[in-house]
C-alpha positions as CSV (number, residue, x, y, z in Angstrom):
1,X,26.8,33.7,32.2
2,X,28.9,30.7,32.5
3,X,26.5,28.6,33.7
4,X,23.8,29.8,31.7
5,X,26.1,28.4,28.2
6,X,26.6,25.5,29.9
7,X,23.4,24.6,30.3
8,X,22.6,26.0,27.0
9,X,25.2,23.2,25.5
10,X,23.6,20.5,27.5
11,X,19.8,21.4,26.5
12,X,21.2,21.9,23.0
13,X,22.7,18.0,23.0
14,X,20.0,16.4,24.9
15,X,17.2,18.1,22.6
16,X,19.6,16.7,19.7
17,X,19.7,13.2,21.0
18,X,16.1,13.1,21.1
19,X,15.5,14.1,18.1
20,X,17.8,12.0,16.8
21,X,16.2,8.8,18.7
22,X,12.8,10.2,17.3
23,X,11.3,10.9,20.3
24,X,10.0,14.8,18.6
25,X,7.4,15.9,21.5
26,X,10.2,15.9,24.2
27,X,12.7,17.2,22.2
28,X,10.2,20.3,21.7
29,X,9.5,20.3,25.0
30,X,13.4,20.5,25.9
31,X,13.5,23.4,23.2
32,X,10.7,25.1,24.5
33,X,12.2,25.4,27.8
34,X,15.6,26.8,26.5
35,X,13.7,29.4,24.3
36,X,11.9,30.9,27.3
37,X,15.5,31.7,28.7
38,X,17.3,32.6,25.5
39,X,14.3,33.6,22.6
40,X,16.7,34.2,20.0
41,X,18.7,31.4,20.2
42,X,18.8,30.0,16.6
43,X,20.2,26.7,16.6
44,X,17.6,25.5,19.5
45,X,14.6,26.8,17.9
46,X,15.9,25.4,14.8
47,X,15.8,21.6,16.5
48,X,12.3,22.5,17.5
49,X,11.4,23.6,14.1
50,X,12.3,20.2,12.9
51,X,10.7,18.4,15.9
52,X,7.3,20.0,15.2
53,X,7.6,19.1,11.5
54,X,8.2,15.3,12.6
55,X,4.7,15.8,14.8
56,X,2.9,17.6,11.8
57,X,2.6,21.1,13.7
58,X,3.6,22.7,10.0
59,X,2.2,26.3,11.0
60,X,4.2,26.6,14.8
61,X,7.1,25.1,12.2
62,X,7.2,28.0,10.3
63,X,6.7,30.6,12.7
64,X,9.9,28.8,14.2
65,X,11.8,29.5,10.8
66,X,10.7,33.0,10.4
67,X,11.9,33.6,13.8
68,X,15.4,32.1,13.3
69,X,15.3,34.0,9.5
70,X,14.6,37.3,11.4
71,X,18.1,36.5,13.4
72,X,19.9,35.2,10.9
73,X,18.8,35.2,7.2
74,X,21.4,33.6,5.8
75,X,20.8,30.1,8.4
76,X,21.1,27.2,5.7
77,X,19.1,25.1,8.1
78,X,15.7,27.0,8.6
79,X,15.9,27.2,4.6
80,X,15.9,23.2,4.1
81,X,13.3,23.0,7.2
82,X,10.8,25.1,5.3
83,X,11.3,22.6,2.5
84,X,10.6,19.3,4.4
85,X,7.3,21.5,5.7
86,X,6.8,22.0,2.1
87,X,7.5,18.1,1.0
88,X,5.2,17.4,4.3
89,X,2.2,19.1,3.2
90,X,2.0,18.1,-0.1
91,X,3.3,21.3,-2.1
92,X,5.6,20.0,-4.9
93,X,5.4,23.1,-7.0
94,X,6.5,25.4,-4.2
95,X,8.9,22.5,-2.7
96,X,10.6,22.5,-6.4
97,X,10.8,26.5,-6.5
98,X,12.2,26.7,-2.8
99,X,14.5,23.9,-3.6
100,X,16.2,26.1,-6.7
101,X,16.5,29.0,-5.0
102,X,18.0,27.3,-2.4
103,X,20.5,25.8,-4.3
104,X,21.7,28.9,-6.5
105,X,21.8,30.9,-2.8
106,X,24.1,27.9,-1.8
107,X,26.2,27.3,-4.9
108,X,26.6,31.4,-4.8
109,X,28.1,30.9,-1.6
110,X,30.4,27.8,-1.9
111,X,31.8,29.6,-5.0
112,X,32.7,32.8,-3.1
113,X,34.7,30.6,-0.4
114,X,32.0,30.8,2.5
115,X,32.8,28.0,4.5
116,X,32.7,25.8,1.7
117,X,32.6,22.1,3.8
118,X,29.4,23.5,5.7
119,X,27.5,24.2,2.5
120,X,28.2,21.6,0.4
121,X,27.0,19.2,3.1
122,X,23.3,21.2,2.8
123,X,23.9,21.4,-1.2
124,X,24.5,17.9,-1.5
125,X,21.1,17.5,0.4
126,X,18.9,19.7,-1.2
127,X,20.0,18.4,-4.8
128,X,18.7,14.8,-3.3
129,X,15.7,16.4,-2.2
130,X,15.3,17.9,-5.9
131,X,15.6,14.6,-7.7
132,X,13.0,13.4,-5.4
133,X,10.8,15.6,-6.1
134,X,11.2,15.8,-10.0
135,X,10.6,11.9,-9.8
136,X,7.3,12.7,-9.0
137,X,6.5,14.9,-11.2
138,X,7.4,13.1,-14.3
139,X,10.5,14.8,-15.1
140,X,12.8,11.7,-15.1
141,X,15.5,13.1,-16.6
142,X,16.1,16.2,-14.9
143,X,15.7,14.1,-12.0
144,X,18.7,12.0,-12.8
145,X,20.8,15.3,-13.3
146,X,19.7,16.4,-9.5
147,X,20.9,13.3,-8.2
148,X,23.8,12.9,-10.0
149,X,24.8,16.6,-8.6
150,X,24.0,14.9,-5.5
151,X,26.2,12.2,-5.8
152,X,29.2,14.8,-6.9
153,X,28.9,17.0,-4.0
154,X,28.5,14.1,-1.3
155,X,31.7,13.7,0.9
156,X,30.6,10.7,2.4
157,X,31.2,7.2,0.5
158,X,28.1,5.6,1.2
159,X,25.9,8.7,0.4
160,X,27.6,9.0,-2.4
161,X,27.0,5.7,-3.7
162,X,23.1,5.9,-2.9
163,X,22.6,9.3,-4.4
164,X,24.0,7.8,-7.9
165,X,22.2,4.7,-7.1
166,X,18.9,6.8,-7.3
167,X,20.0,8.6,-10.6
168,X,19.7,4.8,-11.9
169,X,17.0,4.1,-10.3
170,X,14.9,7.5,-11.8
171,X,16.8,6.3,-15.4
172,X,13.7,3.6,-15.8
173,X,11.0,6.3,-15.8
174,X,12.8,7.3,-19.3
175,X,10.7,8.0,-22.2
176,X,12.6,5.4,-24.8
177,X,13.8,8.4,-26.8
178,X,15.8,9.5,-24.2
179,X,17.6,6.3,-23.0
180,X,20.0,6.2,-25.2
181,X,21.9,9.5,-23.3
182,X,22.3,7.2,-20.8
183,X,23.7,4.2,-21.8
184,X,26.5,4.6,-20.0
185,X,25.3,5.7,-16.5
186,X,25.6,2.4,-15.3
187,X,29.5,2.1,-15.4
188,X,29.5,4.9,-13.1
189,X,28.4,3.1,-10.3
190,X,30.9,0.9,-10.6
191,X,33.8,3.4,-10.2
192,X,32.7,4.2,-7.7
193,X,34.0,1.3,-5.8
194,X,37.2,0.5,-7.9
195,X,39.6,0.9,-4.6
196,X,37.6,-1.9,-2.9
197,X,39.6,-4.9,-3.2
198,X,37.5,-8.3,-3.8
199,X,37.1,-10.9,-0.6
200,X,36.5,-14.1,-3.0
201,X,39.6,-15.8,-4.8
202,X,40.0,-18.6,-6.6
203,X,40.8,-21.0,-3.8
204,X,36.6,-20.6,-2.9
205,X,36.7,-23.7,-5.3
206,X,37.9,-26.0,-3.2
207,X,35.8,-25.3,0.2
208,X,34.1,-29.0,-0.2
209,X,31.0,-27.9,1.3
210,X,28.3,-30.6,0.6
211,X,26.0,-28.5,-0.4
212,X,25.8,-24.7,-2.4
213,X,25.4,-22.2,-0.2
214,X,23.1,-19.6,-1.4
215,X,22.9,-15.9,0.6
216,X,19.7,-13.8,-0.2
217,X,20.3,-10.4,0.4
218,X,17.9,-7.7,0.4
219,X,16.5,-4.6,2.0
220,X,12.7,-5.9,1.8
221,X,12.4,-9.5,3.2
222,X,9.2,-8.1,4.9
223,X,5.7,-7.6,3.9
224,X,6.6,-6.1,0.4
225,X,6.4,-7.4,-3.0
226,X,9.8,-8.7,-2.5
227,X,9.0,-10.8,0.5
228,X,6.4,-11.9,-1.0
229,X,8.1,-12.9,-4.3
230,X,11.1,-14.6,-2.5
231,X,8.5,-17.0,-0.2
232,X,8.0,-19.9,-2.6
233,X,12.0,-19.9,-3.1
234,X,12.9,-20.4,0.2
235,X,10.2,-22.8,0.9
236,X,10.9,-24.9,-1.8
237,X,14.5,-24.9,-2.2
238,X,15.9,-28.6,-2.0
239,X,18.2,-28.9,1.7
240,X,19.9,-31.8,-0.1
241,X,21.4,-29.7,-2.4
242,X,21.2,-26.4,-1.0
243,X,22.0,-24.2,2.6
244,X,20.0,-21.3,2.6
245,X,21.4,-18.0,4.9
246,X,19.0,-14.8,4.5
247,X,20.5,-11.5,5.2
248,X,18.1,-9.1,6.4
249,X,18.5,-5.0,6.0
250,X,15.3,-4.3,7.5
251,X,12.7,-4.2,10.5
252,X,11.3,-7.2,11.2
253,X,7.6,-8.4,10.5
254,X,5.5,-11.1,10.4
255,X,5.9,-11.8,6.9
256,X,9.8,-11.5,8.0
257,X,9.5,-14.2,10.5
258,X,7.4,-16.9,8.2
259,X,10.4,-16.0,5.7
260,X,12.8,-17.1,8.7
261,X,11.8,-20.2,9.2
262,X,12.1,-21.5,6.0
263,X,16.3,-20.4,6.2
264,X,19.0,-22.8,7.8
265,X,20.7,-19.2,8.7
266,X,18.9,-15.9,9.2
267,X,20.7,-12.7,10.1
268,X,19.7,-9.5,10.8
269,X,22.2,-6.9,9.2
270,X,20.0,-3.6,9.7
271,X,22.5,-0.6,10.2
272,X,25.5,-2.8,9.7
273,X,28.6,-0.9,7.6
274,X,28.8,-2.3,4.9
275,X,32.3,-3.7,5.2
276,X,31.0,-5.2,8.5
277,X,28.3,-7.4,6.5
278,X,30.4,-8.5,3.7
279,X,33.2,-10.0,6.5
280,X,29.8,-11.6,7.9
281,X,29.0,-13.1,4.0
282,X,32.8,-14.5,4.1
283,X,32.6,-15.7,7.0
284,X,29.0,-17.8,6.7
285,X,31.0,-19.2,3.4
286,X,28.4,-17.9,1.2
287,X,28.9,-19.8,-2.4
288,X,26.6,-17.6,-4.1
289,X,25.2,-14.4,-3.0
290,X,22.0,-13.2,-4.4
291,X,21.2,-9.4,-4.3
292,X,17.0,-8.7,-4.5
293,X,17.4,-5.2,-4.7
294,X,19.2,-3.7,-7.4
295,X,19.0,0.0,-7.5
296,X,16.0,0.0,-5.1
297,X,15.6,1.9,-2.0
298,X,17.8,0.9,0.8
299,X,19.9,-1.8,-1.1
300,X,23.1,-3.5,-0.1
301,X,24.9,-3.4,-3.2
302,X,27.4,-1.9,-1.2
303,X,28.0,-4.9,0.5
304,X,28.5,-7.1,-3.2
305,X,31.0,-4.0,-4.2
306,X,33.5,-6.1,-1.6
307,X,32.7,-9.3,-3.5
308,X,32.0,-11.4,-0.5
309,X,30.9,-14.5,-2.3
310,X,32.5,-15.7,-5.0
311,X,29.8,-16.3,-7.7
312,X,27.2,-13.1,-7.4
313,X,23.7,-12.5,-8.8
314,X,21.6,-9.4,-8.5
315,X,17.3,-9.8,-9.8
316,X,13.8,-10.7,-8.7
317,X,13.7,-7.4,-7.1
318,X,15.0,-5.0,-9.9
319,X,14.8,-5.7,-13.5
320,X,17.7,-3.4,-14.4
321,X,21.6,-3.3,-14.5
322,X,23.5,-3.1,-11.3
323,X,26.6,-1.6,-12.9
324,X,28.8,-3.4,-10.7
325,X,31.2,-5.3,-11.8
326,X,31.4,-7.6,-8.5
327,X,28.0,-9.0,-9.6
328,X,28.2,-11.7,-12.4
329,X,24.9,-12.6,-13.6
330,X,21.5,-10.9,-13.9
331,X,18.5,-13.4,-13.4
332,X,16.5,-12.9,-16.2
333,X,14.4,-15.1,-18.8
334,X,13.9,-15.9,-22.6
335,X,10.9,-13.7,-23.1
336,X,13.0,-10.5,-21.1
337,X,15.8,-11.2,-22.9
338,X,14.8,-13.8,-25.8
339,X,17.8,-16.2,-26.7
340,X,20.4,-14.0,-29.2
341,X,19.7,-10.9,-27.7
342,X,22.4,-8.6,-25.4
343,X,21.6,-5.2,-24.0
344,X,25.1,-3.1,-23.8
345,X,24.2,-1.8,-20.5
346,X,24.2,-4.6,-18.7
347,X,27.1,-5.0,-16.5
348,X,26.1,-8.8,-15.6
349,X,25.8,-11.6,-17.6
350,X,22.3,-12.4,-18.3
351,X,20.7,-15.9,-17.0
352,X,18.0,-17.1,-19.0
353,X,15.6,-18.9,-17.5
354,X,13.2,-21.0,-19.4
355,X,10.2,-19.9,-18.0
356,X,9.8,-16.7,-15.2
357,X,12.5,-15.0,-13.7
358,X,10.2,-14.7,-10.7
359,X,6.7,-16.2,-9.4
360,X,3.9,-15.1,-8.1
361,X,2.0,-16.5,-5.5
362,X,-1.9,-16.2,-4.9
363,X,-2.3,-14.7,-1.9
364,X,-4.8,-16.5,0.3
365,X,-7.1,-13.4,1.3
366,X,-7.7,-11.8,-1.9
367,X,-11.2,-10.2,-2.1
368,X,-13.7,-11.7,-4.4
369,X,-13.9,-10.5,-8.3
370,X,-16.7,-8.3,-9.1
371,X,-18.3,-8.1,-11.9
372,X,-17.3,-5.7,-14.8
373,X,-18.0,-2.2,-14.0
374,X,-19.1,-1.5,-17.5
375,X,-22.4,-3.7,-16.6
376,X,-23.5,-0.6,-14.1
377,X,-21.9,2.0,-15.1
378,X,-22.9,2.2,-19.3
379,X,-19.1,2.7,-20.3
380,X,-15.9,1.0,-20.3
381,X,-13.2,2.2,-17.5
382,X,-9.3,1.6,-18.1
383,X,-7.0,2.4,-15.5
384,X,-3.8,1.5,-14.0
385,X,-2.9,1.6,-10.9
386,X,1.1,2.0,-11.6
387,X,3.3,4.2,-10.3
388,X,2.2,7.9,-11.5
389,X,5.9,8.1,-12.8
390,X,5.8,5.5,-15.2
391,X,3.5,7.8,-16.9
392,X,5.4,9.6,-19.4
393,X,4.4,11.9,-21.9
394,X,4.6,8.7,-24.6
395,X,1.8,6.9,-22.3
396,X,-0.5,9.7,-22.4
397,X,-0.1,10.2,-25.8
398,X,-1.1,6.3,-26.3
399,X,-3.7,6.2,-23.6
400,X,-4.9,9.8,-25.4
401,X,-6.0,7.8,-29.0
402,X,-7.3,5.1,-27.0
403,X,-9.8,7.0,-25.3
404,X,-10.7,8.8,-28.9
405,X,-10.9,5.3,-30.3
406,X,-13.5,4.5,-27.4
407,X,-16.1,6.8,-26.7
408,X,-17.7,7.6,-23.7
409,X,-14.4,5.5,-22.0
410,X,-13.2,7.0,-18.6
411,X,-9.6,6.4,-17.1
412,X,-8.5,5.5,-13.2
413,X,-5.0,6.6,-12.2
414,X,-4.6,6.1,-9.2
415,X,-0.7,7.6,-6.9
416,X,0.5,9.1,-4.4
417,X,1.3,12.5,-5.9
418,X,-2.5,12.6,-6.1
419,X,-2.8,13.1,-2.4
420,X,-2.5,16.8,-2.6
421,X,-3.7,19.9,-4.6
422,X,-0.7,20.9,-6.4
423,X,0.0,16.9,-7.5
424,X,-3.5,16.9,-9.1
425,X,-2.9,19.9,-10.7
426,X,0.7,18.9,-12.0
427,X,-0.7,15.4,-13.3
428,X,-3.8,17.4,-14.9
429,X,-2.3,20.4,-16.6
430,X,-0.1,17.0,-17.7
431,X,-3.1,15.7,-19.0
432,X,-4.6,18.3,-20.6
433,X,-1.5,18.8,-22.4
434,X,-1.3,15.2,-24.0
435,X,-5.1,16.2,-25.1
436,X,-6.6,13.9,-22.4
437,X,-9.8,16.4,-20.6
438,X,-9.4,15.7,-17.4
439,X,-13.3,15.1,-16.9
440,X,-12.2,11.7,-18.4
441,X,-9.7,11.1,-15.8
442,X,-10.2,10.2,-11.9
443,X,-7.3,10.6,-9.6
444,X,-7.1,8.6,-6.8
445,X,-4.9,9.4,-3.8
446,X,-2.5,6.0,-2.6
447,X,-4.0,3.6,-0.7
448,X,-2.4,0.0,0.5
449,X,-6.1,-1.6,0.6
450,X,-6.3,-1.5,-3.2
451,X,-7.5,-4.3,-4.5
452,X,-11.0,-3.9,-4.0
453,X,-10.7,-1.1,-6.7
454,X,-10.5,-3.1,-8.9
455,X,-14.2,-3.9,-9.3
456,X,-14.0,-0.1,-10.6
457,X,-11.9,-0.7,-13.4
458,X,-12.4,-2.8,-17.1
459,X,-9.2,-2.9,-18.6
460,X,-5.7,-1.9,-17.1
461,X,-3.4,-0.5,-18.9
462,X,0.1,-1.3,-18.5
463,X,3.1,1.9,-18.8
464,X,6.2,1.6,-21.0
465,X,9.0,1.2,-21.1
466,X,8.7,1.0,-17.1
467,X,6.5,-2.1,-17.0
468,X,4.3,-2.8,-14.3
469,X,5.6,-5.9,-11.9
470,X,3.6,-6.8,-9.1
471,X,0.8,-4.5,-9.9
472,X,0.2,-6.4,-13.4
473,X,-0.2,-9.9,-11.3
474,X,-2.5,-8.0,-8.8
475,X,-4.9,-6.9,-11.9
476,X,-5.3,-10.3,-13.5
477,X,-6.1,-12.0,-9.7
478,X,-8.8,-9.2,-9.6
479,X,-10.1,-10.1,-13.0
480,X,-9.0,-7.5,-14.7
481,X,-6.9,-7.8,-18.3
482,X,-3.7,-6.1,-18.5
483,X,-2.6,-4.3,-21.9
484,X,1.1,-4.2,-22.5
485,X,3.5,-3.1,-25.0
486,X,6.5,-4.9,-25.7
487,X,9.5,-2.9,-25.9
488,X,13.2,-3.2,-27.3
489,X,14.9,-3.6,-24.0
490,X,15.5,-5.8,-20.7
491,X,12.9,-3.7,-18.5
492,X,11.4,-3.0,-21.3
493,X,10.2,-6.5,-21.6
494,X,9.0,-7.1,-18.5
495,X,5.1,-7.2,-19.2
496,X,5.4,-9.6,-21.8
497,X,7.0,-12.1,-20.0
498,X,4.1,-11.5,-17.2
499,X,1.5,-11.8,-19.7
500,X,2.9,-14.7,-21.6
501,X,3.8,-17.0,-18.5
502,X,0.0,-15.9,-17.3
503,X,-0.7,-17.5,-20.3
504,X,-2.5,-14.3,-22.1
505,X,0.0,-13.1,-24.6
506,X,-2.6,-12.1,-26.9
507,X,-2.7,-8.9,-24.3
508,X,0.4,-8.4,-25.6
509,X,0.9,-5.8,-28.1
510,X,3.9,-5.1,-30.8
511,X,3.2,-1.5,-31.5
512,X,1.1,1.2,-30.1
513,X,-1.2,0.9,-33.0
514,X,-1.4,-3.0,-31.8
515,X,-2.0,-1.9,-28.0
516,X,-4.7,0.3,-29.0
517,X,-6.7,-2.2,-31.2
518,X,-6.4,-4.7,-28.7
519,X,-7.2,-2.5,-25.8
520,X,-10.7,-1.5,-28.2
521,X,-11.4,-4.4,-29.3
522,X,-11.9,-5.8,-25.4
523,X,-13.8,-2.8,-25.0
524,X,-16.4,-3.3,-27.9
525,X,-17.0,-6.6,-26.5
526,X,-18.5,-7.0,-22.9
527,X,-19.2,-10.9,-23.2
528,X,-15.2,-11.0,-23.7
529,X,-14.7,-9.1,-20.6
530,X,-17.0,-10.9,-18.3
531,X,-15.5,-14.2,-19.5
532,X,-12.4,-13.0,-18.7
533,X,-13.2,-11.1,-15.4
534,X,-14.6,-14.6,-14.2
535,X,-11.9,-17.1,-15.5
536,X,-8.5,-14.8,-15.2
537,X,-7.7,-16.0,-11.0
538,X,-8.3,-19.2,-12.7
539,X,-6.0,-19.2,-15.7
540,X,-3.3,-17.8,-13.4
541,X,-3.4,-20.0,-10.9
542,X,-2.6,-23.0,-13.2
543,X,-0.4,-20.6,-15.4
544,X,3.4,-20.8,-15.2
545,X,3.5,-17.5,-14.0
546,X,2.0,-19.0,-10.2
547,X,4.1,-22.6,-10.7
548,X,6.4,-22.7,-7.5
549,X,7.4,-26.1,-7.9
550,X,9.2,-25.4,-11.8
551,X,10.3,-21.9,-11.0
552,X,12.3,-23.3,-8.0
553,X,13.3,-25.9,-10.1
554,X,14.7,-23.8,-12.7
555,X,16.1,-21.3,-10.5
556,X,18.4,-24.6,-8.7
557,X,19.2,-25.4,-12.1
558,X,20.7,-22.1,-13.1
559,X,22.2,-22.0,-9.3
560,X,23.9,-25.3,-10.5
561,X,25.0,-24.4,-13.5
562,X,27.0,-21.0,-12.9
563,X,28.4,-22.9,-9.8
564,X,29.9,-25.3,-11.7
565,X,31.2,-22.4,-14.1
566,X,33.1,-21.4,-11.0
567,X,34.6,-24.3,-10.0
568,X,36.2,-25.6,-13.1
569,X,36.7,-22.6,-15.1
């Protein structure tokens, strides 16, 4: 019997261990093997249960968790496996349901003093999992509540901190009516690391290094809009006046090695504590440390919480307050936040810059533009190919008396909650509600080859107050016009300074009635719209929206300029 534990521990540990490394088919196999001997052992078939999710083998999944629930009902484990099948296969509804459940059983449980440390570890997870899923879904702000929950329950520091970060994150998906609850959100984050004492000082001044030293740090200098957004920078950045050192928190790519090459100091920091890479920032002498990332997934604000650098900027990459008072300056411009203008929840002060706070570059491979689709098709198609969360109710609404105001008119949507059943039917009984028939509406499931769907789409329309970023500069290469509305805040802002640095602010409207007539008046007018499908790639690339050369030029300037803040304040 001895024996027979013993190797029961070891099987359990080495099934574990693969798992863990990812390597699922042997550590079912391992589990397999243990379950022949010892059928109603739990925590093994409960490793396998998980293994044959990772390999998509939902239905021997669940027979797995009924087995273990047949043993022992109350196994907190099996409960959150049947959710990640759930998540898996694409059924939010019943993922949302079990995810409740689940966490009333658990909060039942924690407040009658069972084992309270083991439970909150799986309540903490399965609030996470709920703001996920909420996200989704469109319901932004119980979203926020979830992860805030999270974030409370979370006895690890670094968990902790990301949960709360993703409460910020699902804050931008706010109807405008509701942002004003959260004003304050922001400053949370921030307490969050008010025991950490700084790294910089004063004396940083003095280094006498002959030239600024500028740290990028990010999560997403790989193929991603980011990587892609940060390549003209680097390129152009002038080595007379600059040292560039790129800190990378990710896998490597091709796009990630093109990116390295154009640093004078690349490090990998992928899985690095966080107090590990900031001693790594100090040490490199960083003179100002840019974050890319904000609130986005896998960021390292963590790292800026230690204040490695002495002079710290967060933007490019998120268009949003950090809440962290270690960072000094949002990079921003004067059409996101026209000159005169504050918004109380930044954290940061806000760098104007006199053009873009970020450029686009053409990529080289971009399919050709195709002709309007109203020319074959007999009616005008808008679309957007935004995040499906962006969509609130206040969109639907608008995009509801646009289509009245243009009969016949179809709509594209196009996300990946659309990938399954119960996503379409969320988005549609969504829809239907906002007085939108559905027989208007094609969903499209996500797809990374995109841009070749544009020849299926007229007009795009752009969602507020989350603006569309990359996917707006995407449209207009393809030919295709981007509505926007321009809003009352930061983020807010962002698709007018897209549009007007594309040099097309007449897209840009001032009030719903505004985006509407515009939005029309394209659409009554096909000789408009096949000037414009055949000029836009044009306008844009001599637009100052695509103009390296200035926006690295302006970027050294502001680099300059809050340097020389430091050193003689």
């Amino acid at each position: 019997m001895k024996n027979m534990q013993a190797r029961r521990q070891e099987m359990l540990l080495r099934a574990n261990a693969l798992y863990e490394a990812k390597e699922y088919a042997r550590a079912a196999e391992i589990a397999t093997e243990l379950l022949a001997a010892l059928p109603g052992d739990a925590e093994m078939r409960y490793i396998r249960a998980a293994a044959l999710t990772e390999l998509e083998r939902y239905e021997e999944a669940r027979a797995d968790i009924a087995q273990i629930r047949a043993v022992r009902p109350d196994h907190p484990g099996a409960a959150r496996q049947e959710i990640y099948i759930d998540r898996a296969e694409g059924k939010i509804r019943t993922q949302i349901a079990h995810l409740r459940t689940f966490i009333a059983d658990l909060e039942q449980r924690i407040a009658a003093g069972d084992d309270i440390a083991y439970h909150t570890v799986f309540l903490a997870s399965a609030y996470s999992m709920l703001g996920e899923a909420l996200t989704l879904t469109g319901e932004s702000a119980a979203a926020i509540d979830a992860f805030l929950a999270s974030s409370r329950h979370e006895t690890r520091p670094t968990q902790r901190a990301e949960e709360y970060s993703n409460a910020l994150f699902a804050a931008n998906y706010l109807p405008a009516r509701l942002r004003s609850s959260y004003t304050d959100l922001a400053h949370g984050y921030g307490a969050l690391y008010a025991d950490v004492t700084p790294l910089a000082s004063r004396a940083d001044a003095v280094r006498g290094h002959d030239r600024i030293r500028i740290g990028y740090i990010s999560p997403d200098l790989r193929t991603h809009p980011v990587g892609k957004l940060i390549r003209p920078l680097l390129a152009l950045h002038d080595r007379t006046r600059f040292a560039v050192c790129c800190y990378a928190n990710c896998m490597e790519d091709a796009l990630s090695h093109a990116l390295r090459a154009s640093a004078d100091v690349w490090r990998n920091i992928q899985g690095m504590p966080a107090a590990e890479v900031a001693a790594l920032v100090r040490t490199d002498e960083i003179d100002i440390l840019v974050d890319l990332a904000g609130h986005t997934q896998n960021n390292c604000l963590s790292v800026l919480a230690y204040k490695p650098a002495p002079v710290q900027v967060t933007g490019i990459g998120y268009f949003n307050t950090t809440g962290l008072p270690a960072i000094d300056y949002m990079l921003s411009d004067v059409h996101v936040d026209p000159a005169g203008t504050t918004d109380p929840a930044f954290t940061e002060e806000i760098i104007r810059l006199p053009h873009s706070h970020f450029c686009y570059t053409l990529p080289e491979d971009l399919p050709p533009v195709a002709p309007p689709p109203m020319e074959r098709n007999g009616y005008v198609t808008f679309g957007s190919f935004n995040n499906f969360s962006k969509v609130t109710d206040d969109v639907l609404l608008l995009w509801r008396w646009l289509l009245d105001n243009v009969p016949r008119s179809r709509l594209i949507v196009k996300s990946k909650l659309f990938d399954r059943a119960e996503g379409r039917a969320i988005a549609a009984e969504r829809f239907v509600r906002s007085g939108i028939p559905t027989e208007r509406v094609e969903m499209r499931e996500f797809s990374r080859g995109y841009l070749m769907e544009y020849a299926d789409m007229d007009i795009a329309l752009d969602t507020f107050p989350y603006t569309g970023g990359i996917t707006t500069c995407e449209a207009l290469a393809m030919g295709v016009p981007v509505i926007t509305l321009r809003g009352e805040s930061h983020g807010a802002r962002f698709g007018e300074s897209l549009l007007t640095n594309a040099d097309l602010a007449e897209l840009i409207a001032d009030t719903p009635a505004d985006y509407v007539q515009i939005a029309a008046t394209l659409a009554s007018s096909p000789e408009t719209l096949r000037t414009l499908r055949a000029n836009l790639r044009t306008i844009l690339a001599h637009a100052p929206l695509t103009d390296a050369r200035t926006y690295v030029h302006d970027v050294e300037a502001a680099y300059a300029e809050i340097w020389e803040r430091f050193v003689h304040t």
